[in-house]
N, C-alpha and C positions, 0 to 999 in steps of 0.2 A: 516211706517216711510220713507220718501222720500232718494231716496240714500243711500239705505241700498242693493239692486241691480241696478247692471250694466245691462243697455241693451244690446241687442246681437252687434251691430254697434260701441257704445261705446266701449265695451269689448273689440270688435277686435281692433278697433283704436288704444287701449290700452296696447293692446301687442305688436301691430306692433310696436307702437314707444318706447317700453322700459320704460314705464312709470309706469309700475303696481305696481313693489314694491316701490317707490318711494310716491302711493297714502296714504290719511290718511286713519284711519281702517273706512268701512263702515258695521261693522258687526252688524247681524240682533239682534234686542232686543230680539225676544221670545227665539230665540236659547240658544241667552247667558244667560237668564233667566233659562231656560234648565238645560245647563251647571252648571250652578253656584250651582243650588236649589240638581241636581245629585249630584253632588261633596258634597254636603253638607250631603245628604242622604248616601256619600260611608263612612262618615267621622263618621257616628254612627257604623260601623262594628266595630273596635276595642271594643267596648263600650258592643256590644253583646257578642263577642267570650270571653271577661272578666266573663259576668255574667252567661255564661252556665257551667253548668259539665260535658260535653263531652269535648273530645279531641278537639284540636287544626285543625286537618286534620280533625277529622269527624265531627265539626263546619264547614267546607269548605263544604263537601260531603251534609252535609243538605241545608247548602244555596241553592243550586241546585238543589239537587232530591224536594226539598219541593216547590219549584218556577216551577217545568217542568211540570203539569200537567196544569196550569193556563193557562201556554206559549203554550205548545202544543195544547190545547182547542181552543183558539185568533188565534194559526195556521192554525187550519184544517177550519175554516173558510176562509181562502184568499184563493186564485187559481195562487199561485206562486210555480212553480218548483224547486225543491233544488238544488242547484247548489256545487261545491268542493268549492266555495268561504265560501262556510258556512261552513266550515268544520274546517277552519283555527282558526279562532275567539275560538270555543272550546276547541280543544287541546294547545292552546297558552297561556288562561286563567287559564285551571285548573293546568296545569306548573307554571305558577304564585302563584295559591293558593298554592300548596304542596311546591313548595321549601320556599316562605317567610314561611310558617311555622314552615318548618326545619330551617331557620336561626334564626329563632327567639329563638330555641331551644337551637342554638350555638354559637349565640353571644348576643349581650343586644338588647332588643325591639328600643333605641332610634339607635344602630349603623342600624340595618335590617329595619327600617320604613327610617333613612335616604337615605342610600344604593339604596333601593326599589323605591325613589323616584328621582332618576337617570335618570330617563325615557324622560323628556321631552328631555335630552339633545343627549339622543341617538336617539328619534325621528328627533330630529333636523341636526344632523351626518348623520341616513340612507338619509333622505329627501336631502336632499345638492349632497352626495354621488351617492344614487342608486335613486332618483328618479329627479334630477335635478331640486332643488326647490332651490330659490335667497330668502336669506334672508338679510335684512337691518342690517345696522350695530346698529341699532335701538330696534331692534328685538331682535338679541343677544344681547345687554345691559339690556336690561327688565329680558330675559333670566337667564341670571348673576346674574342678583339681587333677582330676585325670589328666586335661587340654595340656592344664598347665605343666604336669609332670613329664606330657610326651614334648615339650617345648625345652626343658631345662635336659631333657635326655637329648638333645639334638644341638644343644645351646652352641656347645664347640666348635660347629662344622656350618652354624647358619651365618649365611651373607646378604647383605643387603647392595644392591647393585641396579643402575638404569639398564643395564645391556643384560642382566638377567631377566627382567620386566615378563618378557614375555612366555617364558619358561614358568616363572611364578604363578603366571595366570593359567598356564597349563595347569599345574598342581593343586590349582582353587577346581580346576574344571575336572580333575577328577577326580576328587571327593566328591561331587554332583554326582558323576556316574557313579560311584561307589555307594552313595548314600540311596540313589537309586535301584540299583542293585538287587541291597538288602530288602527296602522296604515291597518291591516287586517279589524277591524268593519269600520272604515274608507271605505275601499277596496269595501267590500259586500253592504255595502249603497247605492253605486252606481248603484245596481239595482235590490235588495233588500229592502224589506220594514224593519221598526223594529223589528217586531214583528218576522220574520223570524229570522235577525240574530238572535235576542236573544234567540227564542227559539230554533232553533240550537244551538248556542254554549254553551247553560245553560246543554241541554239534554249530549250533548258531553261530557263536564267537568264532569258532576256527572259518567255517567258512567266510565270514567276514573279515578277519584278518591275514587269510592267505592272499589275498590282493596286494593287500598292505606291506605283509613281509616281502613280496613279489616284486613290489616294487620301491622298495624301499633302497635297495643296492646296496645291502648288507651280506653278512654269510649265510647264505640257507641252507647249506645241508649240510650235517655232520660230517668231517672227517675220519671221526676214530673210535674204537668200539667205547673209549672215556668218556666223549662226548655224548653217545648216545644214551652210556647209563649217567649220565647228569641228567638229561631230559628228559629219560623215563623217570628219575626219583622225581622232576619238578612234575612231571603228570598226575604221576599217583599218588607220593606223598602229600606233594602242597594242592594239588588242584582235587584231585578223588578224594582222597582221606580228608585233609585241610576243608577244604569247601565244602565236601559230600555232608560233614561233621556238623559245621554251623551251619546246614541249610537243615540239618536233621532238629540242631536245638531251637530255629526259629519258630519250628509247631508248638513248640514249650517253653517258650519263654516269652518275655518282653522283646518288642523288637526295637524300644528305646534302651533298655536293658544291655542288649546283646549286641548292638551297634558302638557303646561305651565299654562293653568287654575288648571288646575287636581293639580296644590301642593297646593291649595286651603284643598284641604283633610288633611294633617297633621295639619293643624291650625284648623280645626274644629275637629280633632280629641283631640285634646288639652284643646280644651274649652269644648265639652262636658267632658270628663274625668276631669275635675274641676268643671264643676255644677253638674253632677252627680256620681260621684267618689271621689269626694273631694281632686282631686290628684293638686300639688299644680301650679299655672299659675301665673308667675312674672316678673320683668321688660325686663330680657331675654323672654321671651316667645311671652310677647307684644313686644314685637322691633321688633322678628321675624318676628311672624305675619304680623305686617305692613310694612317689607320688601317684602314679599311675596307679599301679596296685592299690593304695589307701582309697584315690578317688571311684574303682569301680566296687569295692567294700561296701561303702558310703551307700554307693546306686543301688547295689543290693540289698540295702539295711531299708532301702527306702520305694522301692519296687515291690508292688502289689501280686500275687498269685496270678496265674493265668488257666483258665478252663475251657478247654475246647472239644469242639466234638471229635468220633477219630475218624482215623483220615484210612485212606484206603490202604496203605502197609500196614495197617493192625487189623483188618477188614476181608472180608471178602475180595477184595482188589474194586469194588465200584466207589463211583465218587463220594465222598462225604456228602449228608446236608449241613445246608445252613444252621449255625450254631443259633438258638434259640434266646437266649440271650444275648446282650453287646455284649464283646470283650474286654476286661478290665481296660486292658493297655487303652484301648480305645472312646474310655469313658469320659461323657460329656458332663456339663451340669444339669440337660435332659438327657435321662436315661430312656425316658418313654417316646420320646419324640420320635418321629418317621419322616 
């Protein structure tokens, strides 16, 4: 698709004159196909950890240990060195899984899924903050409205409550991990291929939460050969395909962009739980939804191209270098500054 990247001359041109965030979005089709189709595959995990009879945490602990031999396999084929960038992605995810777990425990599934999806806005906070990224005032209104649509899609089922207090503060704490997360898989992509991160941070998280599930005094091991293909689809569809998917579109896209796609997840979490749960999807739900949807439109109308150098799956399998110029998303009011 033409104008989906900026040449290197352009690029520069582009920062030097303060023009980047100003540009319309030139974002790649396959990415955001990527993007969309993962989000779509993270949106079936609630669907799974419903239909297992294992615990909530040891549902988390099998996504993981049952997806790391596939990922370590796909690893030990490349000739890429592991780096502490990998390291990040794993203990920031499985913090994600065990605490939404526990808040789900402690307060209602619609306050801790909304909570939980916090995230793009504190991606958007650190990026502004700690990494010097300009966003349109464009940008934050798509932003807004997306928030706003994943709140009116959950409106039905939210409680406000002292005895849930603490539950609540669970689901503020992981959006943190989760926004974390992102901006980390983000981080490692740069010269890293996917299949590294992921199979780092998969092997990571499971080890760190088979403690947890361990001791947690829940179900941990499957009963019946049902359960066990419930936990193989949460491995491979939501966790390999789902994850493998947006960790794939984060080399190609915005990662304030693809953080504000990601609440795409509650509205598909909603619809499946209505065609196959029968749980009920009504005029609140649809409004939501196509708030949602309209507010990441918006983000993308309003989202600058990204051009990076490649990375070692398009490559020879060695590391990328340093991309020679700063990155859009990352664009300061000095471009030239060091």
């Amino acid at each position: 698709m033409p104008g989906d990247f900026l040449g290197p001359r352009q690029f520069t041109s582009a920062c030097d004159s303060g023009m980047l965030v100003a540009m319309p979005s030139a974002t790649p089709r396959w990415p955001l196909c990527a993007l969309v189709l993962g989000t779509l595959c993270i949106g079936l995990a609630p669907i799974f950890v419903r239909l297992t009879d294992v615990g909530p945490t040891a549902a988390a602990f099998w996504r993981l240990a049952l997806a790391s031999p596939l990922l370590l396999l796909a690893w030990s084929f490349r000739r890429e060195r592991p780096s502490w960038r990998l390291l990040w992605p794993g203990l920031l995810f499985a913090g994600d899984l065990a605490v939404w777990h526990q808040a789900i425990h402690l307060t209602s599934v619609a306050n801790a899924t909304l909570l939980a999806n916090l995230q793009p806005a504190l991606v958007a906070v650190i990026s502004v903050i700690w990494l010097g990224v300009r966003l349109s005032r464009g940008f934050v209104a798509g932003l807004s409205l997306a928030m706003a649509g994943a709140t009116v899609l959950l409106a039905d089922s939210l409680s406000v409550s002292l005895q849930q207090l603490g539950g609540d503060l669970l689901g503020v704490l992981t959006a943190c991990f989760y926004a974390g997360y992102i901006l980390t898989v983000a981080a490692a992509r740069e010269r890293h291929s996917v299949i590294s991160v992921m199979a780092a941070a998969t092997v990571v998280g499971a080890v760190l939460l088979a403690p947890l599930a361990w001791l947690s005094g829940e179900t941990l091991w499957p009963q019946t050969r049902e359960d066990w293909a419930v936990l193989l689809g949460l491995a491979f569809v939501s966790h390999v395909c789902g994850q493998g998917l947006i960790a794939w579109s984060l080399r190609h896209l915005s990662t304030q962009f693809s953080s504000v796609s990601l609440l795409i997840q509650p509205v598909a979490a909603a619809l499946f739980a209505w065609m196959l749960l029968t749980e009920p999807f009504g005029l609140w739900q649809a409004l939501g939804g196509g708030l949602v949807l309209a507010g990441i439109v918006i983000c993308r109308q309003n989202t600058p191209g990204v051009t990076r150098p490649p990375t070692p799956e398009s490559g020879s399998g060695a590391p990328a270098h340093p991309p020679e110029a700063p990155r859009c998303c990352h664009q300061t009011t000095h471009p030239r500054r060091r």
